[in-house]
C-alpha positions in Angstrom: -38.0 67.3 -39.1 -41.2 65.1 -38.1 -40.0 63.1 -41.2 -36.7 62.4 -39.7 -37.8 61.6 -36.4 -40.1 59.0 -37.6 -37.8 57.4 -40.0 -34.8 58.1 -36.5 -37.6 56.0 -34.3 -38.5 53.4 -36.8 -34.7 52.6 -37.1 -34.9 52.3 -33.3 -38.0 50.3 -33.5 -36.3 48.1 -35.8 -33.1 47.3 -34.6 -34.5 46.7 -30.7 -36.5 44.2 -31.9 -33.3 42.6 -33.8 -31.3 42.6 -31.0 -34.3 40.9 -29.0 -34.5 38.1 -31.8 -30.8 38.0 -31.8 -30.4 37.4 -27.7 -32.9 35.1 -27.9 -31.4 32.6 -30.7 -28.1 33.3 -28.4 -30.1 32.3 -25.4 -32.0 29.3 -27.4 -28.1 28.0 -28.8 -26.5 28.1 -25.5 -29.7 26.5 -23.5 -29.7 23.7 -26.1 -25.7 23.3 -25.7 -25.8 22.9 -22.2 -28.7 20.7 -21.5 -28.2 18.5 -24.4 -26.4 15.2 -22.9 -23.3 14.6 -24.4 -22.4 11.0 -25.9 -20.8 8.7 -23.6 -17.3 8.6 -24.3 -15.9 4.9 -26.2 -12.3 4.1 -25.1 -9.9 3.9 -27.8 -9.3 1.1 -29.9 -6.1 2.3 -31.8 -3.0 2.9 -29.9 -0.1 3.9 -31.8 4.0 4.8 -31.1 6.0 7.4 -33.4 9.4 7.0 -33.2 10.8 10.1 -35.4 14.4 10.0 -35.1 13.5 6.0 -37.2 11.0 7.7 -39.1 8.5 4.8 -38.3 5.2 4.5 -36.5 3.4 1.0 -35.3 -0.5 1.1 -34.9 -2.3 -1.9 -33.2 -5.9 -1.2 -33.7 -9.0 -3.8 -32.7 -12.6 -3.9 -34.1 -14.4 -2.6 -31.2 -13.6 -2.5 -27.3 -16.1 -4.9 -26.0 -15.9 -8.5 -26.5 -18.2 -11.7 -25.5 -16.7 -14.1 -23.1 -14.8 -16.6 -25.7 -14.9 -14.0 -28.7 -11.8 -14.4 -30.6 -9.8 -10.5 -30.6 -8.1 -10.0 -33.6 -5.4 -7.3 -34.1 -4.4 -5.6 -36.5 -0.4 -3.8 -36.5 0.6 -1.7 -39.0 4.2 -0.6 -39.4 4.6 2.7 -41.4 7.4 4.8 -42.9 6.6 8.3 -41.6 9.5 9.8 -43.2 10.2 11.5 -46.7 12.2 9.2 -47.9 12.5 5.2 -48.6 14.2 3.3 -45.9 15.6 -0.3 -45.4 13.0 -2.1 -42.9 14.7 -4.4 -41.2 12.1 -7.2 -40.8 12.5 -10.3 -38.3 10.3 -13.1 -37.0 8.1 -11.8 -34.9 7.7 -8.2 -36.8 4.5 -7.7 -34.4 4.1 -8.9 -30.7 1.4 -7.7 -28.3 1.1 -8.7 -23.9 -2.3 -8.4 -22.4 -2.6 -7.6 -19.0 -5.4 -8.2 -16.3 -6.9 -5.1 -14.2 -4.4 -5.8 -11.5 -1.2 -5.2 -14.0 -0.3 -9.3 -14.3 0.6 -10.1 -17.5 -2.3 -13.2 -18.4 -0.9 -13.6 -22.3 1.8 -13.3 -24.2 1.4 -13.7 -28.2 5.1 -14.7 -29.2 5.3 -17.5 -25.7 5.2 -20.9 -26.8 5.3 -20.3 -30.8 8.5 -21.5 -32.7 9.8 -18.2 -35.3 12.1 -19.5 -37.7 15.3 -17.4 -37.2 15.7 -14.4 -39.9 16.9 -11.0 -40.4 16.2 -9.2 -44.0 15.8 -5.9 -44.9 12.8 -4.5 -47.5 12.3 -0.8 -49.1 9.5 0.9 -47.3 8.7 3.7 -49.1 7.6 6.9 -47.5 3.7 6.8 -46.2 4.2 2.6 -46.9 2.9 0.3 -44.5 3.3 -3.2 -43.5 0.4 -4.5 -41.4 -0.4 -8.0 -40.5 -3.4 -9.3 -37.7 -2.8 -11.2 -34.9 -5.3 -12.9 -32.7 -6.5 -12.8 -29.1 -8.1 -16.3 -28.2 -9.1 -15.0 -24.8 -6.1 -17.6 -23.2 -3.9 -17.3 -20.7 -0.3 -18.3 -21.3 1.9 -16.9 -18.6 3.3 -20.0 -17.7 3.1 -23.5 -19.1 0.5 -24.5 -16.2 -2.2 -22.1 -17.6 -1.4 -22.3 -21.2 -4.9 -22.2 -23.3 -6.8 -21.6 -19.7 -10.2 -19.2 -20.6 -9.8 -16.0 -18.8 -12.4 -14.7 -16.9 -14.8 -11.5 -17.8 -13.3 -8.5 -16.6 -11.2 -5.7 -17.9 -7.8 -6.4 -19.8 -5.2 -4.2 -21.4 -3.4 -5.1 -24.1 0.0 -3.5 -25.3 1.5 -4.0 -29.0 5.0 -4.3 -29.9 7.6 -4.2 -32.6 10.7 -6.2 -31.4 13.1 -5.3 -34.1 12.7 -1.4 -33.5 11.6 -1.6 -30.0 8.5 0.0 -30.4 5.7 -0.1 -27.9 1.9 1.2 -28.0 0.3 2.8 -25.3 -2.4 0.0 -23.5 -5.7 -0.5 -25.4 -8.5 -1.2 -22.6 -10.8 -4.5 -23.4 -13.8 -5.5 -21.7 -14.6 -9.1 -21.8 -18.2 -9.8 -20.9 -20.5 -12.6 -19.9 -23.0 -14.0 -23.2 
């Protein structure tokens, strides 16, 4: 009976001093999760619309979020079959357009205003997962109207939406900021 007792408290012993350890990893885990800072959050730089009734989705994606004052901001679009199945693209001059916008909504630029597009309709096979992409380039202009065509914006915050005329495809705004050298 002593035997059993012993080997009863022992067993006690043993698993209150588990449980201690335990709660005090738990303790150590959750006191490290809370105080730990988290890592500031980047905005996006990939915007994207999914049209699924087409079966296509266009993606405008930039190299960073943060630009010098002056620094070119190239784009990249990406037109892709998200279906199962190949489809006809219909392709026309521009396939890719983007509009950026200042922090008070007013359109500053406008990539398609004041280039000449030969005039073209064709279709190609885009075969399912296939995409089409092609980069376009910010110069940090203004083109709104032919009075500030090629004007330098100023540092601040823009927004800049991407398009795909032919399909009528539009990304939700990617936010820039444009800073001082």
């Amino acid at each position: 009976m002593v035997n059993e007792l012993n080997a009863t408290f022992k067993k006690v012993i043993l698993l209150s001093v588990l449980t201690t350890l335990m709660g005090v990893g738990i303790v150590y885990v959750l006191s490290r999760s809370f105080n730990s800072p988290s890592p500031p959050l980047k905005p996006p730089t990939t915007a994207e619309k999914v049209d699924a009734q087409v079966g296509l989705k266009l993606a405008m994606t930039l190299q960073k979020a943060e630009y010098g004052l002056n620094e070119p901001i190239n784009l990249t679009f990406a037109i892709t079959n998200i279906s199962n199945q190949t489809m006809n693209y219909t392709y026309s001059n521009p396939n890719f357009e983007f509009w950026v916008y200042n922090d008070t909504n007013n359109e500053v630029y406008s990539w398609s205003r004041s280039q000449i597009f030969p005039c073209y309709v064709f279709n190609m096979p885009l075969k399912p997962g296939e995409s089409l992409t092609e980069v376009l380039t910010w110069p940090q202009t203004c083109n709104k109207t032919f009075l500030s065509e090629g004007i330098p914006v100023s540092p601040g915050t823009y927004y800049i939406v991407g398009k795909n005329p032919m399909y009528r495809l539009q990304t939700t705004p990617i936010q820039v900021t444009i800073t001082k050298p």
